[in-house]
C-alpha positions in Angstrom: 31.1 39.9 -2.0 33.3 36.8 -3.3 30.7 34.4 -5.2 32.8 31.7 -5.9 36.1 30.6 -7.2 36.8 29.4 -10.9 39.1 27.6 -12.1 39.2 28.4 -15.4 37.4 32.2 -16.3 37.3 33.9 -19.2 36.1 37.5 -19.9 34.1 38.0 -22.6 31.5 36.3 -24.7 32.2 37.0 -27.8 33.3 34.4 -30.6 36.9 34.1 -29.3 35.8 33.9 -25.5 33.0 31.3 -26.5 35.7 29.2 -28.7 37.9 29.1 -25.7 35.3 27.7 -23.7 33.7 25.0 -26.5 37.7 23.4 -26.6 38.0 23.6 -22.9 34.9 21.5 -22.7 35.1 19.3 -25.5 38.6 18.6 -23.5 36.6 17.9 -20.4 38.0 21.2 -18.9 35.1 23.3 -17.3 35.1 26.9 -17.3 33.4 30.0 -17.0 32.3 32.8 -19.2 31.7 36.4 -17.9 29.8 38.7 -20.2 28.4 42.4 -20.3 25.4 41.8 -22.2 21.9 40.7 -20.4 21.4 37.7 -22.0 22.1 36.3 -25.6 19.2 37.8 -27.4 20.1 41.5 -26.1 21.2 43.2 -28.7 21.3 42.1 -32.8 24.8 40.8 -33.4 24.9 40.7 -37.2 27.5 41.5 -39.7 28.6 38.8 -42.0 32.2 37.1 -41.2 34.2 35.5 -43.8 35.7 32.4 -42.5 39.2 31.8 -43.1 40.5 28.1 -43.5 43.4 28.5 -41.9 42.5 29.9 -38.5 38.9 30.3 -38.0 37.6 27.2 -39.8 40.9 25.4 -37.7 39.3 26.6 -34.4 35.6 25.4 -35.7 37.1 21.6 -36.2 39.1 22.1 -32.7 36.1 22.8 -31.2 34.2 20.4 -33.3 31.4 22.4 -34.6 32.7 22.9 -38.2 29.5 20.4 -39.5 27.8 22.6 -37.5 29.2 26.0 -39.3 28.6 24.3 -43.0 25.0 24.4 -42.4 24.7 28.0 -41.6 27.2 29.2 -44.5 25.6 32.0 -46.9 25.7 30.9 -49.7 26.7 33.1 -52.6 28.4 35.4 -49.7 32.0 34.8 -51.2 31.2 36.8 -54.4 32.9 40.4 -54.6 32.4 43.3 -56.1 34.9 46.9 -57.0 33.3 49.9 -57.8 34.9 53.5 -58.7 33.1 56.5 -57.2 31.2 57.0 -60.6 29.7 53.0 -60.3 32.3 51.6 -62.7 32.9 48.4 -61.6 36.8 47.6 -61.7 36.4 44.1 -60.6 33.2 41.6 -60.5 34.1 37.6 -59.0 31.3 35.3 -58.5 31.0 32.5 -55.9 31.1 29.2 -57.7 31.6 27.4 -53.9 35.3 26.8 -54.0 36.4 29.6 -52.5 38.3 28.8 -48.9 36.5 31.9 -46.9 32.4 31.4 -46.7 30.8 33.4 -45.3 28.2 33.5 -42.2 26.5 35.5 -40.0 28.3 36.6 -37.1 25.0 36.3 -34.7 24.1 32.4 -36.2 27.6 31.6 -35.4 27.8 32.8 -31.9 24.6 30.9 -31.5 26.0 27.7 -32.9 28.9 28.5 -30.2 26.3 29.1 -27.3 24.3 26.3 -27.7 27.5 23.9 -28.2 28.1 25.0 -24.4 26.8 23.2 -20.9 24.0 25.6 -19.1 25.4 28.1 -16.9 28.7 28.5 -19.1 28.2 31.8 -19.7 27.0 34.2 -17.1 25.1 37.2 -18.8 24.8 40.8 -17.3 28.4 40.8 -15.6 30.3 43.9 -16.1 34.3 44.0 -15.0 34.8 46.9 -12.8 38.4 45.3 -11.8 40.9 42.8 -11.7 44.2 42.6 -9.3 46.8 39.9 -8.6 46.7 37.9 -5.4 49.8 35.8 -5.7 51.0 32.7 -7.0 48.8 33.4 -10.4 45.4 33.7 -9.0 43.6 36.5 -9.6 40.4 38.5 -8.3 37.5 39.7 -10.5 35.4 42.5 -9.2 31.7 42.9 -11.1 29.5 46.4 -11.3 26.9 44.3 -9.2 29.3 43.9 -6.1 30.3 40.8 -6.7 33.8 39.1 -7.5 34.9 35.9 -8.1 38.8 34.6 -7.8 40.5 32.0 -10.8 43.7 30.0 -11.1 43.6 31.0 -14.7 42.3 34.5 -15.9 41.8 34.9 -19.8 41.2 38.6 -20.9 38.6 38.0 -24.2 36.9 41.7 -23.2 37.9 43.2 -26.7 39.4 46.7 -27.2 39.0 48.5 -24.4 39.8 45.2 -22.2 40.0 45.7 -18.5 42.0 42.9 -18.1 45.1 43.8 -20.1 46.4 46.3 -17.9 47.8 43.7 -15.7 49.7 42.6 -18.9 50.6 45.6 -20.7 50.0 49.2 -21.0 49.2 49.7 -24.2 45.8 51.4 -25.5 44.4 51.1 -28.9 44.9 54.1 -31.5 42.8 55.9 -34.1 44.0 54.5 -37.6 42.3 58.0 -39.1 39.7 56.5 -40.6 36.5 56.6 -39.3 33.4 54.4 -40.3 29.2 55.4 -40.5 27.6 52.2 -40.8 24.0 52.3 -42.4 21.4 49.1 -43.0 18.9 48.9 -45.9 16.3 46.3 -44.5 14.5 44.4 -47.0 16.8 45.5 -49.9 15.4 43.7 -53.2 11.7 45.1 -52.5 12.6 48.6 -50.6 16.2 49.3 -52.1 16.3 47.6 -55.5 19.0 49.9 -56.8 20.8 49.1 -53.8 20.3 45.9 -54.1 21.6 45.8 -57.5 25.1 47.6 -57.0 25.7 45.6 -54.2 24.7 42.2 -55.6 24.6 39.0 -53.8 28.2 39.1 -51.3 31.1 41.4 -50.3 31.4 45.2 -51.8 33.6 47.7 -52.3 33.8 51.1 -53.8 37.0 53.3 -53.7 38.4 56.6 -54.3 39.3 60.3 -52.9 40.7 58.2 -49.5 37.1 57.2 -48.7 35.0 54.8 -49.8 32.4 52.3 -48.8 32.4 48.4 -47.8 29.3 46.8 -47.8 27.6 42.9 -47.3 24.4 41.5 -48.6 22.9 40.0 -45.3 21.1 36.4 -45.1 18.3 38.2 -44.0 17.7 40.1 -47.1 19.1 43.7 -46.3 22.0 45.3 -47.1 25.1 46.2 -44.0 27.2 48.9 -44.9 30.1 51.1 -44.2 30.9 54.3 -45.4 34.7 54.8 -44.5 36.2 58.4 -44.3 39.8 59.2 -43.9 39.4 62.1 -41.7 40.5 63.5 -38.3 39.5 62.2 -35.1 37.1 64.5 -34.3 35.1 64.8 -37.7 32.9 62.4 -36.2 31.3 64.3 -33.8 29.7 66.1 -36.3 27.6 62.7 -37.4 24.5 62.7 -35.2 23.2 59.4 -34.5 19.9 60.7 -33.5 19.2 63.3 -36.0 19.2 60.9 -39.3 18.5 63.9 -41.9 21.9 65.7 -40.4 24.0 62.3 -40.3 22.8 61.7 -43.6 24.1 65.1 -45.3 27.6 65.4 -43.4 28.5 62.1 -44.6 26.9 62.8 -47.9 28.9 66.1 -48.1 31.8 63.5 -48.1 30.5 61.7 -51.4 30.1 64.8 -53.3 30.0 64.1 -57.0 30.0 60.4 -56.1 27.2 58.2 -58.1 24.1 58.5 -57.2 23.8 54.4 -56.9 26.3 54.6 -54.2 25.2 58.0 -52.2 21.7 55.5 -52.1 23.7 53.4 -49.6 23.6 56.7 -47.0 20.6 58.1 -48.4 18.6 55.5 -48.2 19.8 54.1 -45.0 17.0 53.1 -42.1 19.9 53.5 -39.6 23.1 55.2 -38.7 25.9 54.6 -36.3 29.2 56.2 -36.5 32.3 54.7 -35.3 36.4 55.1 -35.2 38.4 52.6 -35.9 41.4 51.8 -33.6 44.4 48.8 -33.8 46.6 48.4 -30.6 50.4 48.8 -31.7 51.7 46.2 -34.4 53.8 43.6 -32.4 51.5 44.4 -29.3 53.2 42.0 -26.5 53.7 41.8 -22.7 56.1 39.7 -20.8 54.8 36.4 -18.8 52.6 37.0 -15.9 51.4 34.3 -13.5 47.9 33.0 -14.8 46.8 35.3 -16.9 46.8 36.3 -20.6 44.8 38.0 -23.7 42.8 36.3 -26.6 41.4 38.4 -29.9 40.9 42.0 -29.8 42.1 42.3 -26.3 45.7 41.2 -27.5 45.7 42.5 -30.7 43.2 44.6 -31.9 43.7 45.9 -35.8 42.0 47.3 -38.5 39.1 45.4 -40.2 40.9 45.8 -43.7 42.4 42.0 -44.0 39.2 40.3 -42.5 41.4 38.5 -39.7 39.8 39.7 -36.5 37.2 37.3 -35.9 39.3 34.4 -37.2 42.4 35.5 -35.1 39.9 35.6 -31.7 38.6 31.7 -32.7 41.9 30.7 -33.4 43.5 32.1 -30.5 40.6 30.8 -28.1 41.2 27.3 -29.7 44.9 27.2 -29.1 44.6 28.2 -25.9 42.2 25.6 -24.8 44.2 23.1 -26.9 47.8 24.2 -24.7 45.7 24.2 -21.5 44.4 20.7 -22.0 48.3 19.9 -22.9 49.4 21.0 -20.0 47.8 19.4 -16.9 48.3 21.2 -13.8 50.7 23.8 -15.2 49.2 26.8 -16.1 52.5 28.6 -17.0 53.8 26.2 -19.1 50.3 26.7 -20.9 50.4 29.9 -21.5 54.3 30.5 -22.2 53.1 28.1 -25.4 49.9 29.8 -26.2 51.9 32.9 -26.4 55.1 31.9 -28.2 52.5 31.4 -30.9 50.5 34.1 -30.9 52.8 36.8 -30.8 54.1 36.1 -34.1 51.1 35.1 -35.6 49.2 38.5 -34.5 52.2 40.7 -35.6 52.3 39.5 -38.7 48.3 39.8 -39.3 48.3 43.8 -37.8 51.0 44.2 -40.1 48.8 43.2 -43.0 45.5 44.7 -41.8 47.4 48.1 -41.6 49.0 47.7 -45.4 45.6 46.8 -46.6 44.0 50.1 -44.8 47.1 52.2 -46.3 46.7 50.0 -50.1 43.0 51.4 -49.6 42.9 54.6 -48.3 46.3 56.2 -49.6 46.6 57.6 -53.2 45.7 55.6 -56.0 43.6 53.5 -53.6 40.9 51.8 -56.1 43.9 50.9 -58.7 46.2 49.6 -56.1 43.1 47.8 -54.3 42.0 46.7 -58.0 45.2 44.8 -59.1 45.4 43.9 -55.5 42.6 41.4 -56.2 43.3 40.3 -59.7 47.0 39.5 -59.3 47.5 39.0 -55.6 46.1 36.7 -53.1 42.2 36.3 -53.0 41.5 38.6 -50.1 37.6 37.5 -49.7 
């Protein structure tokens, strides 16, 4: 059942999808987002983004929402913390504002996206079941629901597991071996003061024995945390989401030995979900097809260790809708300049996430991670 032809559709709402869409209409290009999720309010987005100047601050002015992004910055979010596993802390930086990566919650800024858009942008509950060629750079979009919809430009923002770039390339992401279980402390200076206290009022990070654990202080009040294992593929499976007590002591078991301030952050939690982390191959590129191409973690998914993924996904959504509104009427000529500057640019940030997980999660990972911060580039 065709429902309609598009000019312009992108799949995936997320925040590179939804930047793509904000320049293509402050451009006066009109396009259309198809998304998984029922509706915005679905499911909790949260985690806390730090905002880099140079790519995802860049798309916010492209898009011109970066007034908009001030307002909803955290502030105090840019300070940082570096424990050892006995609660030493190697390294302690407060936020005195000048710092060029705020931070903000990832669900207020997909709202400040959302609401930047015209009604009927984005349409909610559609899930890709396929996409094939038809010629001359148009392309058909099938949807769970029956439904399909045909576009003279097709832009892949579906994440890892894309079903759009398999018409590009057949790459798959990888397990990087390490494996996350992330855990929330809700309402962390009343119910988790000790928490609360090790963490302190931004970004945290406590190293050693390959594992470790990565942790933000919310707006909200509570406290979002990873505890990161360097561990097979399959350890995972022995992490229980529904049986909190067992989820708790295999990760625990992990931590042996480790201060008791920091075992809290697991101990404590109020919820548990596990997850593996994967990166497409470094360099991840595909030769120029006909009206279509890839945006964020759909082109080059990476580790979350150099902070670049969110800002990559604006950025690329921004430049994008910038070449397409250089171009008029050529698509191709479009995209071969979109790409030209995102291969690079991504190669060179999966290159960097991946020596920050090995800086991290090799030997001597708190000491290399320590003077890492103190005599290289601010990383946070």
């Amino acid at each position: 059942m065709n429902t309609g032809h598009f000019p312009v559709a992108i799949i995936g709402g997320g925040l590179g999808g939804l930047t793509a869409a904000r320049v293509l209409h402050v451009n006066g290009i009109e396009s259309a987002v198809f998304e998984l999720e029922a509706s915005a309010s679905a499911r909790t987005q949260g985690g806390m983004l730090d905002i880099h100047e140079e790519n995802g601050q860049k798309a916010l002015h492209a898009a011109n929402l970066h007034d908009g992004f001030l307002k909803i910055v955290h502030e105090g979010g840019q300070a940082m913390r570096l424990l050892g596993p006995d609660g030493t802390v190697h390294m302690s930086q407060e936020d005195d504002g000048s710092g060029g990566r705020p931070e903000v919650d990832r669900g207020e800024l997909r709202d400040l996206l959302l609401d930047s858009l015209p009604d009927g942008t984005v349409r909610w509950g559609r899930r890709i079941t396929g996409a094939r060629a038809l010629g001359e750079g148009r392309h058909e979009v099938t949807f769970a629901d029956g439904s399909a919809v045909t576009t003279g430009l097709l832009i892949g923002a579906d994440g890892a597991w894309s079903r759009i770039r398999p018409l590009l390339s057949g790459a798959e992401p990888a397990y990087t071996g390490i494996s996350f279980v992330e855990t929330d402390l809700f309402e962390a200076d009343t119910r988790h003061p000790r928490s609360a206290s090790v963490i302190g009022s931004g970004f945290f990070i406590a190293l050693g024995d390959e594992h470790g654990f990565l942790a933000h202080r919310e707006t909200d009040g509570s406290l979002h945390v990873h505890a990161a294992l360097k561990t097979d593929e399959s350890w995972l499976d022995t992490v229980d989401p529904t049986d909190h007590a067992a989820a708790k002591a295999a990760v625990l078991a992990r931590f042996e030995g480790w201060d008791e301030s920091l075992r809290g952050l697991v101990a404590d939690a109020e919820t548990i979900t596990p997850r593996r982390i994967h990166a497409l191959p470094a360099g991840h590129r595909w030769d120029r097809v006909p009206g279509v191409t890839l945006l964020g973690d759909a082109a080059h998914l990476m580790s979350p260790f150099a902070g670049e993924g969110a800002n990559l996904a604006m950025l690329d959504g921004a430049e994008l809708a910038l070449a397409v509104a250089a171009h008029p009427g050529d698509t191709e000529a479009a995209l071969s300049a979109y790409e030209e500057a995102l291969f690079p640019r991504s190669e060179a940030s999966a290159a960097e996430s991946a020596a920050a997980l090995d800086m991290m999660f090799g030997e001597r990972g708190l000491e290399r991670t320590a003077a890492f911060f103190t005599s290289g580039p601010t990383a946070r």
